[in-house]
mmCIF file of the N, C-alpha and C atoms, coordinates in Angstrom:
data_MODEL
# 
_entry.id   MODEL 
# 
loop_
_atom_site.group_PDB 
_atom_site.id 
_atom_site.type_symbol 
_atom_site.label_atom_id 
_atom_site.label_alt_id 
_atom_site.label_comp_id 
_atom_site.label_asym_id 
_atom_site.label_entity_id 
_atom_site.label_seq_id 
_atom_site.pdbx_PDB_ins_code 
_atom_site.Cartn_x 
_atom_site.Cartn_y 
_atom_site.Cartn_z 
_atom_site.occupancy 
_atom_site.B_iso_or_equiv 
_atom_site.pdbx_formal_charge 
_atom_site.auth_seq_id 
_atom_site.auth_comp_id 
_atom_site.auth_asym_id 
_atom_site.auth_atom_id 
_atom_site.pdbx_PDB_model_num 
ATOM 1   N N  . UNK A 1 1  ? 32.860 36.212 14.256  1.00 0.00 ? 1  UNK A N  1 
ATOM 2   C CA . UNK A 1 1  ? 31.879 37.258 14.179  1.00 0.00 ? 1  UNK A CA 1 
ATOM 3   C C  . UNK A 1 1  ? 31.296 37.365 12.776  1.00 0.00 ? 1  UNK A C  1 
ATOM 4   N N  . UNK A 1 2  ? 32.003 37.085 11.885  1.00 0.00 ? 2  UNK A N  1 
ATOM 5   C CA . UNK A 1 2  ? 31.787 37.142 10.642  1.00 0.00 ? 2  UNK A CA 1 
ATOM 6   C C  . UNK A 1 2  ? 30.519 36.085 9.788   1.00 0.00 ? 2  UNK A C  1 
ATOM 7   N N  . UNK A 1 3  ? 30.943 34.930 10.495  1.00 0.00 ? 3  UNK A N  1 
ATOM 8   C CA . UNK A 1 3  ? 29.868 33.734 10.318  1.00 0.00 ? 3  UNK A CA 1 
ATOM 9   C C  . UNK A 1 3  ? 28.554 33.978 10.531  1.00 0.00 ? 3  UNK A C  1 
ATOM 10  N N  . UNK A 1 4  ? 28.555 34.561 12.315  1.00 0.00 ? 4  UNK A N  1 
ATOM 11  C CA . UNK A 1 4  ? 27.032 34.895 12.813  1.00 0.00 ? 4  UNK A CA 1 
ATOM 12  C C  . UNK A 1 4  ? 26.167 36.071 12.528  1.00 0.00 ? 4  UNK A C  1 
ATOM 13  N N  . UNK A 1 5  ? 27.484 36.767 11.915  1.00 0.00 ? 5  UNK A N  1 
ATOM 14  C CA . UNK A 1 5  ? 26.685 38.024 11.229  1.00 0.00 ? 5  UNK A CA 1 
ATOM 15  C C  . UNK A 1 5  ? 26.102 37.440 9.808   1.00 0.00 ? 5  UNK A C  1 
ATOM 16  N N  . UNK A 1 6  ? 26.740 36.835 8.927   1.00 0.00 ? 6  UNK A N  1 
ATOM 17  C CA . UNK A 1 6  ? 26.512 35.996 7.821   1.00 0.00 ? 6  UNK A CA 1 
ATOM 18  C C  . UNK A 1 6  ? 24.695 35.486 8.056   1.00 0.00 ? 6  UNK A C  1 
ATOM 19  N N  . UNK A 1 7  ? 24.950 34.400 9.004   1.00 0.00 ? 7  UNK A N  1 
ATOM 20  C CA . UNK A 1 7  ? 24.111 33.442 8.914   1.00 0.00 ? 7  UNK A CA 1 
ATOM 21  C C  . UNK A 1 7  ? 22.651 34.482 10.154  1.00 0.00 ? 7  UNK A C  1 
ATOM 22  N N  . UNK A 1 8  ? 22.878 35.243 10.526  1.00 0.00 ? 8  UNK A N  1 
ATOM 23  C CA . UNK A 1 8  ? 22.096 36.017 11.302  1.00 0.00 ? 8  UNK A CA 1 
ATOM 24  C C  . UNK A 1 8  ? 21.380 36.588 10.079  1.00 0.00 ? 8  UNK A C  1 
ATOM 25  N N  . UNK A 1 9  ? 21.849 37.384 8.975   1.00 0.00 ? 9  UNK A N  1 
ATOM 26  C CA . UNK A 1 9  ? 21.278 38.198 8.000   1.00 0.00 ? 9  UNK A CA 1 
ATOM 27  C C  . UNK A 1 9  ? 20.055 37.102 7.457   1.00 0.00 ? 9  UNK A C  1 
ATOM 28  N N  . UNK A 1 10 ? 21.158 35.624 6.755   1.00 0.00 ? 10 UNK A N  1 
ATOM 29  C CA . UNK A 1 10 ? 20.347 35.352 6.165   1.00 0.00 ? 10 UNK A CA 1 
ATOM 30  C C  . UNK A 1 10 ? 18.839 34.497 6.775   1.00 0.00 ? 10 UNK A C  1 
ATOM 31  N N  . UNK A 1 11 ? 18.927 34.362 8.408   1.00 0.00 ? 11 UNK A N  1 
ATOM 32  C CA . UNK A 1 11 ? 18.058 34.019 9.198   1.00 0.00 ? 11 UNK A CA 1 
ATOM 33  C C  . UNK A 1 11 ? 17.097 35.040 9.675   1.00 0.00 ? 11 UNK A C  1 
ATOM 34  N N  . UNK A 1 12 ? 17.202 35.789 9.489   1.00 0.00 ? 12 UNK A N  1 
ATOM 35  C CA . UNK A 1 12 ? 16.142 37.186 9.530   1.00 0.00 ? 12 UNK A CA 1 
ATOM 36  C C  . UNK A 1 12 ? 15.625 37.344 8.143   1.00 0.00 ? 12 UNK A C  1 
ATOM 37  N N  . UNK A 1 13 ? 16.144 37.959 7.579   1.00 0.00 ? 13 UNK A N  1 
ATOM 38  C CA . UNK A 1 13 ? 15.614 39.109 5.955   1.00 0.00 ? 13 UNK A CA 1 
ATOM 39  C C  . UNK A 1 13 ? 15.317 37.342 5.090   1.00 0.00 ? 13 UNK A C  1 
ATOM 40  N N  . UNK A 1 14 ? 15.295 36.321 5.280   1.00 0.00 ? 14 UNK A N  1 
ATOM 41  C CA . UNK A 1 14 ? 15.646 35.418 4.280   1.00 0.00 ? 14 UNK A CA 1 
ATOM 42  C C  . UNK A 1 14 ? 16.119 35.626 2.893   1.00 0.00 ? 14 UNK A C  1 
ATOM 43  N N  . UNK A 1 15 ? 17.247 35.804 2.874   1.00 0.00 ? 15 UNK A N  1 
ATOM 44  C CA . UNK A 1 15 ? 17.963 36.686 1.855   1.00 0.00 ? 15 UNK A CA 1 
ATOM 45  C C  . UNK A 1 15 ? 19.110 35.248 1.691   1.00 0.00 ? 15 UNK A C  1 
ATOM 46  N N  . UNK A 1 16 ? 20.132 35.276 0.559   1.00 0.00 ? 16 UNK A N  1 
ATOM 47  C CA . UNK A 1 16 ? 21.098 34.704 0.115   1.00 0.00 ? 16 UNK A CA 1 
ATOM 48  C C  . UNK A 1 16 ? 22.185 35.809 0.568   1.00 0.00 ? 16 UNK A C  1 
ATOM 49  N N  . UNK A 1 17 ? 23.355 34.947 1.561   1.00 0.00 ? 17 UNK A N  1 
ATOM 50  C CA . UNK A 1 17 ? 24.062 35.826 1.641   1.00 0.00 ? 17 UNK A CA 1 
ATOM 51  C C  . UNK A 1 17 ? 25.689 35.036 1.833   1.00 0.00 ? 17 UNK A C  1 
ATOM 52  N N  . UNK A 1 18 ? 26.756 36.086 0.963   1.00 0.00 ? 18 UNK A N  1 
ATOM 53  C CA . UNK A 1 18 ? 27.965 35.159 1.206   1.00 0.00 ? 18 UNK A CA 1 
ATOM 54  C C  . UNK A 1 18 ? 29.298 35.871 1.446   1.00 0.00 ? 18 UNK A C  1 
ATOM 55  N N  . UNK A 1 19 ? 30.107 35.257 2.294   1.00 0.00 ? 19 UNK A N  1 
ATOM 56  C CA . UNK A 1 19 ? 31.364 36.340 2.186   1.00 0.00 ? 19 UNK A CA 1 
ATOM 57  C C  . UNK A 1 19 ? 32.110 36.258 1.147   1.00 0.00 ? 19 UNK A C  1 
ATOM 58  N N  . UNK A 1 20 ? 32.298 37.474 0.024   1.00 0.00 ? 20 UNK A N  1 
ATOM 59  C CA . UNK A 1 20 ? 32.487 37.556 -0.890  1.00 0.00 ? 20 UNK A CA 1 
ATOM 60  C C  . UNK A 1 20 ? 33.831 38.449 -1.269  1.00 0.00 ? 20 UNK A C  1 
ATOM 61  N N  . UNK A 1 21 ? 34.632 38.812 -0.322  1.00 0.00 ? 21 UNK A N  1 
ATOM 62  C CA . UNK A 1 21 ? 35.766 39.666 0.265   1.00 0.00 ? 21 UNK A CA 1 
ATOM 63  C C  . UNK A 1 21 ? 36.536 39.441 1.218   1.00 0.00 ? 21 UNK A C  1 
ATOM 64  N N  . UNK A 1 22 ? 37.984 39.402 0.853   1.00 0.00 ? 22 UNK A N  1 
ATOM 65  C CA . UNK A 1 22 ? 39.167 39.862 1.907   1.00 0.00 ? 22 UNK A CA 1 
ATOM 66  C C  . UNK A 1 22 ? 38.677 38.711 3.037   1.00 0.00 ? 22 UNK A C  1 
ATOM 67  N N  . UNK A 1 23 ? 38.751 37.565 2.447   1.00 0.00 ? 23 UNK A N  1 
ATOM 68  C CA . UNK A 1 23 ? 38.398 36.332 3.698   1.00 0.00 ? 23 UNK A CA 1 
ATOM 69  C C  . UNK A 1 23 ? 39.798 36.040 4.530   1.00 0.00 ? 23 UNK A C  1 
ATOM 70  N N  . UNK A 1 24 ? 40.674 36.249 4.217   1.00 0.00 ? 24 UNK A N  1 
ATOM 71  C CA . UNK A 1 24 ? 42.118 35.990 4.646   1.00 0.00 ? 24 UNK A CA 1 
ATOM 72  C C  . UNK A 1 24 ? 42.295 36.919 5.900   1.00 0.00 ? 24 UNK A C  1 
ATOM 73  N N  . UNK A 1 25 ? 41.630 38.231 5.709   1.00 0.00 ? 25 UNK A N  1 
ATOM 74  C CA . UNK A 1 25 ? 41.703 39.215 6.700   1.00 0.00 ? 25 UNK A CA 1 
ATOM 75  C C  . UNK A 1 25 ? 40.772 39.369 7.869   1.00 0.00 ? 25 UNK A C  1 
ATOM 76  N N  . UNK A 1 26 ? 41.020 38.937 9.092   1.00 0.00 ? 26 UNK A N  1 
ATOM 77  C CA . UNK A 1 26 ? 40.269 38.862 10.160  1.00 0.00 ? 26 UNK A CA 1 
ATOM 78  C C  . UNK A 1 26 ? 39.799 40.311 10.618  1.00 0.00 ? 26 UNK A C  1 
ATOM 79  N N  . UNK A 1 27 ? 40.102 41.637 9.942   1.00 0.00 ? 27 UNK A N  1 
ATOM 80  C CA . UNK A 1 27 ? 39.622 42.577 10.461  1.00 0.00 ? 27 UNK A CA 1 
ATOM 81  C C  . UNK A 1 27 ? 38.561 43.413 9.575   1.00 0.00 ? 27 UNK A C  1 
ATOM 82  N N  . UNK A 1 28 ? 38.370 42.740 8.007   1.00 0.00 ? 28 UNK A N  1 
ATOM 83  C CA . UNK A 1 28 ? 36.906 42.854 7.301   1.00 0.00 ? 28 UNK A CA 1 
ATOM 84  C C  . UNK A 1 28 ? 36.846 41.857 6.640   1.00 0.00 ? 28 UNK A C  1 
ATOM 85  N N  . UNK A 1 29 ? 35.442 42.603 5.863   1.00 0.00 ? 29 UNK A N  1 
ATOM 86  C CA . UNK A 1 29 ? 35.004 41.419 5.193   1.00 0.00 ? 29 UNK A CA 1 
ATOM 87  C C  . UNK A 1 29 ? 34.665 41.769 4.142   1.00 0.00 ? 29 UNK A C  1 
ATOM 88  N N  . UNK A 1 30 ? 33.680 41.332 3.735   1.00 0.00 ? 30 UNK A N  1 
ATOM 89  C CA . UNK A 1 30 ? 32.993 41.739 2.884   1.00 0.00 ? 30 UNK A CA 1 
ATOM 90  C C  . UNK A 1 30 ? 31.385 40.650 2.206   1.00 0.00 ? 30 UNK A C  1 
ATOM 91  N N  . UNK A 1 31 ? 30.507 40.958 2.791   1.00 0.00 ? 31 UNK A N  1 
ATOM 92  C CA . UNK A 1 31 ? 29.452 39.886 2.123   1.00 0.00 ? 31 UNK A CA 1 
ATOM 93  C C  . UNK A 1 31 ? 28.184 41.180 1.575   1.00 0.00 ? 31 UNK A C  1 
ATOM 94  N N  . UNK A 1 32 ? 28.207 39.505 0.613   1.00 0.00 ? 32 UNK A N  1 
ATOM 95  C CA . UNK A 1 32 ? 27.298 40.227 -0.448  1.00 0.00 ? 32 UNK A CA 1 
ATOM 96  C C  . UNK A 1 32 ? 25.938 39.648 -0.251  1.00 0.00 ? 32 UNK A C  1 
ATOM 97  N N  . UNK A 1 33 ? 24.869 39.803 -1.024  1.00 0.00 ? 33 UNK A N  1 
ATOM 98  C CA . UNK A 1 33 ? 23.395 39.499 -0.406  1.00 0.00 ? 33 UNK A CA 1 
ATOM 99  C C  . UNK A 1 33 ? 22.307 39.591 -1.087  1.00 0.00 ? 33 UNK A C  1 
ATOM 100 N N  . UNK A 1 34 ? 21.817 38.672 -1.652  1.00 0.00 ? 34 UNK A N  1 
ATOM 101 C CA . UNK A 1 34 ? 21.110 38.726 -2.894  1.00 0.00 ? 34 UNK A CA 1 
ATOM 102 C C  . UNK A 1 34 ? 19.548 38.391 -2.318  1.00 0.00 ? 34 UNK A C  1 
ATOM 103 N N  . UNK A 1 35 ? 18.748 38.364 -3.361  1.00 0.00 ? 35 UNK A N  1 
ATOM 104 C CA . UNK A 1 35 ? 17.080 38.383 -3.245  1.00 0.00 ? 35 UNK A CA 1 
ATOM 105 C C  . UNK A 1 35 ? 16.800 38.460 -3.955  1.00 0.00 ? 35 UNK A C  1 
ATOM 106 N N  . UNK A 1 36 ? 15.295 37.603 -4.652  1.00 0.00 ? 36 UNK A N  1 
ATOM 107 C CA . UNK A 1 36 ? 14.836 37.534 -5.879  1.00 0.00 ? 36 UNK A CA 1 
ATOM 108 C C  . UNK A 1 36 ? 13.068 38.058 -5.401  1.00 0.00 ? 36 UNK A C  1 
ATOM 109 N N  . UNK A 1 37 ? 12.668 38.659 -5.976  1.00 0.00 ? 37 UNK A N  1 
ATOM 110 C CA . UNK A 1 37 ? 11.061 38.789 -6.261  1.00 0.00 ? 37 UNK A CA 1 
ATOM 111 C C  . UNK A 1 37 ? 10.763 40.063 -7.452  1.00 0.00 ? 37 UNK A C  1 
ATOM 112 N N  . UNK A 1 38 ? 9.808  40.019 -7.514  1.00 0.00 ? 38 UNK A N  1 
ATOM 113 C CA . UNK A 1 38 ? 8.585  40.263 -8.361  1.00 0.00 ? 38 UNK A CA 1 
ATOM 114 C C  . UNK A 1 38 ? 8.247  41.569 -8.250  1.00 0.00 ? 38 UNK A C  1 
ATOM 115 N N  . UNK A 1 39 ? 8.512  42.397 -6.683  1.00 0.00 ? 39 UNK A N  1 
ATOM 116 C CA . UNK A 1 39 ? 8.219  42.825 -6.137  1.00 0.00 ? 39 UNK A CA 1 
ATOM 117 C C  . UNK A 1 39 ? 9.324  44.077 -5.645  1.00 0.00 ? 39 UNK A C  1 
ATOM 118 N N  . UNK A 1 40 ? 9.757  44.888 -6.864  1.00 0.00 ? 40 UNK A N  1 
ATOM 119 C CA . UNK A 1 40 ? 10.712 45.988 -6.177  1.00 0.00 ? 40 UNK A CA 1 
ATOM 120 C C  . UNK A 1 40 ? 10.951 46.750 -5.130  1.00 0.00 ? 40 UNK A C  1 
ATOM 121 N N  . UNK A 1 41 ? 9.130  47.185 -4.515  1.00 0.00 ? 41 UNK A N  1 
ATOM 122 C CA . UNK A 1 41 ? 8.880  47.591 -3.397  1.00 0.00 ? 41 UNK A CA 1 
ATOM 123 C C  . UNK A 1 41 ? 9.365  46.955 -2.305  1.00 0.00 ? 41 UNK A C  1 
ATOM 124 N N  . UNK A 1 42 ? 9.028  45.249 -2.572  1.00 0.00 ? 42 UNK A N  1 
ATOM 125 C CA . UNK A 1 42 ? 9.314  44.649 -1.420  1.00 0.00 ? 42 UNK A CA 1 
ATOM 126 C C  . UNK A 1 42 ? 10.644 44.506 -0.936  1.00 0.00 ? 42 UNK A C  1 
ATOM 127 N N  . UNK A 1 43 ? 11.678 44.458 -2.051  1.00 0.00 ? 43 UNK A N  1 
ATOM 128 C CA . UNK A 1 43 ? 12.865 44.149 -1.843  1.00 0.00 ? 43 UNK A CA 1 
ATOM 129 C C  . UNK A 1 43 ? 13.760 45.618 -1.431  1.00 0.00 ? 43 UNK A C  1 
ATOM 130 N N  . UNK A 1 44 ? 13.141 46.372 -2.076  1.00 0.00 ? 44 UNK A N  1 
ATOM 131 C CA . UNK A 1 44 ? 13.655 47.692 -1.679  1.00 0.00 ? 44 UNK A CA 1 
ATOM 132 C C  . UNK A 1 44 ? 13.493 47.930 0.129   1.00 0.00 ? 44 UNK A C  1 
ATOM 133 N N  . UNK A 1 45 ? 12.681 47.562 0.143   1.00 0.00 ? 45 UNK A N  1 
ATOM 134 C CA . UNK A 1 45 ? 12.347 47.668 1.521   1.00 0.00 ? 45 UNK A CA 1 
ATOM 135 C C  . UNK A 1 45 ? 12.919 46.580 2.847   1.00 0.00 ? 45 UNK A C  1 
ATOM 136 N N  . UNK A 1 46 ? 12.853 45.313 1.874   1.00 0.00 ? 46 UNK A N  1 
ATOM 137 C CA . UNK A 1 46 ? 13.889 44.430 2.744   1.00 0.00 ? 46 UNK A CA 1 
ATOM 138 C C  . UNK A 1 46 ? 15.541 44.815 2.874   1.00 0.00 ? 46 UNK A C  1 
ATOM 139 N N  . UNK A 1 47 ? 16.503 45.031 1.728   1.00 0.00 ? 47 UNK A N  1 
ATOM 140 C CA . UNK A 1 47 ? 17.338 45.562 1.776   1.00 0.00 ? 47 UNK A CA 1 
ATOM 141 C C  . UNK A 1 47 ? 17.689 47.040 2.788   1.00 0.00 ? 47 UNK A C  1 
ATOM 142 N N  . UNK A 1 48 ? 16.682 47.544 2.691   1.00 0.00 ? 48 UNK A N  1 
ATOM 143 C CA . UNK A 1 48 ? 16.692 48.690 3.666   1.00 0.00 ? 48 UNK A CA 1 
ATOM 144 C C  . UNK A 1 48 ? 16.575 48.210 5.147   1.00 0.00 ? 48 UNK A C  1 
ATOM 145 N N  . UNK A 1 49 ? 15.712 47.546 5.532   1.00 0.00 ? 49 UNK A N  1 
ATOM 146 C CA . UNK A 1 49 ? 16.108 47.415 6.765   1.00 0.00 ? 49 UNK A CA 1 
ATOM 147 C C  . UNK A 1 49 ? 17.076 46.499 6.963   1.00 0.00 ? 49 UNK A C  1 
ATOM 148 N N  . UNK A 1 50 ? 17.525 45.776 5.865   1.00 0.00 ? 50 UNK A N  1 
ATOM 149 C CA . UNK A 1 50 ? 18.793 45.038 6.863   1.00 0.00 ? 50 UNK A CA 1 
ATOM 150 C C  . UNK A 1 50 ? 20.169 45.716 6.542   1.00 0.00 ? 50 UNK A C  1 
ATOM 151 N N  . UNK A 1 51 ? 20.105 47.051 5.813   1.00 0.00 ? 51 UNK A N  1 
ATOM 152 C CA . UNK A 1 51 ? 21.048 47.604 6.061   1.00 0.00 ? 51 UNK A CA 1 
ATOM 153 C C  . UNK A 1 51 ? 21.045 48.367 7.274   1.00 0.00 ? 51 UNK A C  1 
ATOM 154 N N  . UNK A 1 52 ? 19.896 48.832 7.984   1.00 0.00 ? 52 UNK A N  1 
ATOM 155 C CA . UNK A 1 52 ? 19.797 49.616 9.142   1.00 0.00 ? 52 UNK A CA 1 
ATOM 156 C C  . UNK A 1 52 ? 19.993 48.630 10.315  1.00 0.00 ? 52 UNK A C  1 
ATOM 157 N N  . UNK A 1 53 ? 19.637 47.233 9.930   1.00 0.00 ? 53 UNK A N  1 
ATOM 158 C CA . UNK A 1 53 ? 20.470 46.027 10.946  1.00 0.00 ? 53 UNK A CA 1 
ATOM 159 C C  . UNK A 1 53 ? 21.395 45.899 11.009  1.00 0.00 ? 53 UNK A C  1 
ATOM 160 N N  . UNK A 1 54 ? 22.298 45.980 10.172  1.00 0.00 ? 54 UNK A N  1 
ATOM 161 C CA . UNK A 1 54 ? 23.947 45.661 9.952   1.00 0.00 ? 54 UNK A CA 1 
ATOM 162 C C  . UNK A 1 54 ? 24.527 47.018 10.402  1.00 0.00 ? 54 UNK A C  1 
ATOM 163 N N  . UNK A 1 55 ? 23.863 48.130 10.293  1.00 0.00 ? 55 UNK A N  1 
ATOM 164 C CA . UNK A 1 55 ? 24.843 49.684 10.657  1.00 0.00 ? 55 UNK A CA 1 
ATOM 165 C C  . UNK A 1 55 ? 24.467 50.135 11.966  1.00 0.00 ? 55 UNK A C  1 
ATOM 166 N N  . UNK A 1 56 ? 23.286 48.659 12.438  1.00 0.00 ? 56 UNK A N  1 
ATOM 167 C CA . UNK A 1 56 ? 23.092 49.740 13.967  1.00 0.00 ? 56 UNK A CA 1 
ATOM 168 C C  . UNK A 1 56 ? 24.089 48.759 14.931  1.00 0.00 ? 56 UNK A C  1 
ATOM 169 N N  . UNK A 1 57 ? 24.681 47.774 14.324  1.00 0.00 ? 57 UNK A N  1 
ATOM 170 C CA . UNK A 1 57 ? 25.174 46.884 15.432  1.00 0.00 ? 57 UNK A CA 1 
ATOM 171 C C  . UNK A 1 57 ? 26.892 47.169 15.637  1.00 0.00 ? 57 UNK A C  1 
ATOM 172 N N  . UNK A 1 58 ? 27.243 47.580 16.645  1.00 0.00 ? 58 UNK A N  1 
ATOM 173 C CA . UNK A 1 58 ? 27.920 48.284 17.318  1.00 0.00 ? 58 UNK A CA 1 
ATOM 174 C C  . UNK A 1 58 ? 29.699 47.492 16.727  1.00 0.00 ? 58 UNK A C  1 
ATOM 175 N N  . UNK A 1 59 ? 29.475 46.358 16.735  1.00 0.00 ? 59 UNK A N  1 
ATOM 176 C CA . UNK A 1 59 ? 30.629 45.919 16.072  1.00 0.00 ? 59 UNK A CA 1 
ATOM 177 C C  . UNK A 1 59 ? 30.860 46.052 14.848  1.00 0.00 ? 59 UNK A C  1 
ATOM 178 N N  . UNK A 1 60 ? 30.298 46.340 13.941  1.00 0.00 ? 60 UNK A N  1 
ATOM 179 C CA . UNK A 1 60 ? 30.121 46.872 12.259  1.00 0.00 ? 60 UNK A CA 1 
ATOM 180 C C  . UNK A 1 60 ? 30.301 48.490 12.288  1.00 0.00 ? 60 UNK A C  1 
ATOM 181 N N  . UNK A 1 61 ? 31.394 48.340 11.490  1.00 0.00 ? 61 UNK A N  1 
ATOM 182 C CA . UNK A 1 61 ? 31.637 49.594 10.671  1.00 0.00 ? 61 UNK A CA 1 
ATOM 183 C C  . UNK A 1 61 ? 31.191 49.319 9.150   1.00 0.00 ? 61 UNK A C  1 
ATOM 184 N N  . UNK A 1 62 ? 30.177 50.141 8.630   1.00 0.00 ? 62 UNK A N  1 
ATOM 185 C CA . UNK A 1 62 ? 30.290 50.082 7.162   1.00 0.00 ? 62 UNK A CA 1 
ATOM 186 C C  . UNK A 1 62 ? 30.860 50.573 6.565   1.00 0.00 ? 62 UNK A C  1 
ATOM 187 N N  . UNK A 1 63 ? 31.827 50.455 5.886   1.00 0.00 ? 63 UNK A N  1 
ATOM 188 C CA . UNK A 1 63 ? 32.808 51.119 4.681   1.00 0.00 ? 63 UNK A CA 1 
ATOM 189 C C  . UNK A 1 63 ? 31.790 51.708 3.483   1.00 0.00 ? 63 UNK A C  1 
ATOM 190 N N  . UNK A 1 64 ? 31.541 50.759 2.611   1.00 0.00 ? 64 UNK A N  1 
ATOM 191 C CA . UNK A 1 64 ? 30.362 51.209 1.632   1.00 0.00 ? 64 UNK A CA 1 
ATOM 192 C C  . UNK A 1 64 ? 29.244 50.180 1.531   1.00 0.00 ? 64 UNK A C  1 
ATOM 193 N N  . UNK A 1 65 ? 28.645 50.335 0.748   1.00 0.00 ? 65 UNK A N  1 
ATOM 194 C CA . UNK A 1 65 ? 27.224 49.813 0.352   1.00 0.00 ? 65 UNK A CA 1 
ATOM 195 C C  . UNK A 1 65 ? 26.839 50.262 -1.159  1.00 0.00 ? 65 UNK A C  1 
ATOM 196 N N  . UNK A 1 66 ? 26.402 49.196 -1.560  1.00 0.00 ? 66 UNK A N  1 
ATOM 197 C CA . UNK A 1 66 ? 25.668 49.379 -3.199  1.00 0.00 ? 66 UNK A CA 1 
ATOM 198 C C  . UNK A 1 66 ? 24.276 48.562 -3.534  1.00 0.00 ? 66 UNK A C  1 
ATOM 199 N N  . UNK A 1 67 ? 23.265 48.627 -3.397  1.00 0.00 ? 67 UNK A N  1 
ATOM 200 C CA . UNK A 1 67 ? 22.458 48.173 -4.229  1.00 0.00 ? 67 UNK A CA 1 
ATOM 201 C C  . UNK A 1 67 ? 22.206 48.347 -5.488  1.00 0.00 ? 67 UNK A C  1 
ATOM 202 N N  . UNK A 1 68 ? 21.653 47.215 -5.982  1.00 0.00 ? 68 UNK A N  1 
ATOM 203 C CA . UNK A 1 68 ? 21.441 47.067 -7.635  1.00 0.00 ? 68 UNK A CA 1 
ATOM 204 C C  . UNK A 1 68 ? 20.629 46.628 -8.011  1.00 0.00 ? 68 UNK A C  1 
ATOM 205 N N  . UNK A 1 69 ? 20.004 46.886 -8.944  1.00 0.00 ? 69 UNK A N  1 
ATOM 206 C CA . UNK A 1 69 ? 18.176 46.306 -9.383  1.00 0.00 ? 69 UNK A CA 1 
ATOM 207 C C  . UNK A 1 69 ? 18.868 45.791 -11.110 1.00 0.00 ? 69 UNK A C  1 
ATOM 208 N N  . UNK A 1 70 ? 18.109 44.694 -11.407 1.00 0.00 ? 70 UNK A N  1 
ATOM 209 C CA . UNK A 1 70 ? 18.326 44.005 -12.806 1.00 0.00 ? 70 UNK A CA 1 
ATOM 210 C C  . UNK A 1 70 ? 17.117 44.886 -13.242 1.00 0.00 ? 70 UNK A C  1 
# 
């Protein structure tokens, strides 16, 4: 589940994305998810909906979430 959620994110949002957490443990995870542009609006806005992708899908629990701007 972990893979297709992985490779689902980064096949939608075209985003960089990797499991970056607790890989040993089959009951989380943890991936992280990067994006580069020019464009704060844009990314602000991509990040947003694929967090509302990842929290509407019924097998995901989100623990936390952080975005970060350089």
């Amino acid at each position: 589940m972990v893979h297709s959620l992985r490779d689902r994110i980064r096949a939608r949002f075209q985003v960089s994305a990797a499991e970056t957490g607790y890989q040993n443990d089959r009951r989380m995870t943890e991936i992280s998810v990067a994006l580069v542009t020019s464009d704060a609006k844009l990314a602000d806005s991509i990040l947003t909906r694929l967090d509302e992708a990842v929290s509407s899908d019924p097998r995901v629990f989100v623990v936390e979430r952080e975005i970060g701007h350089l």
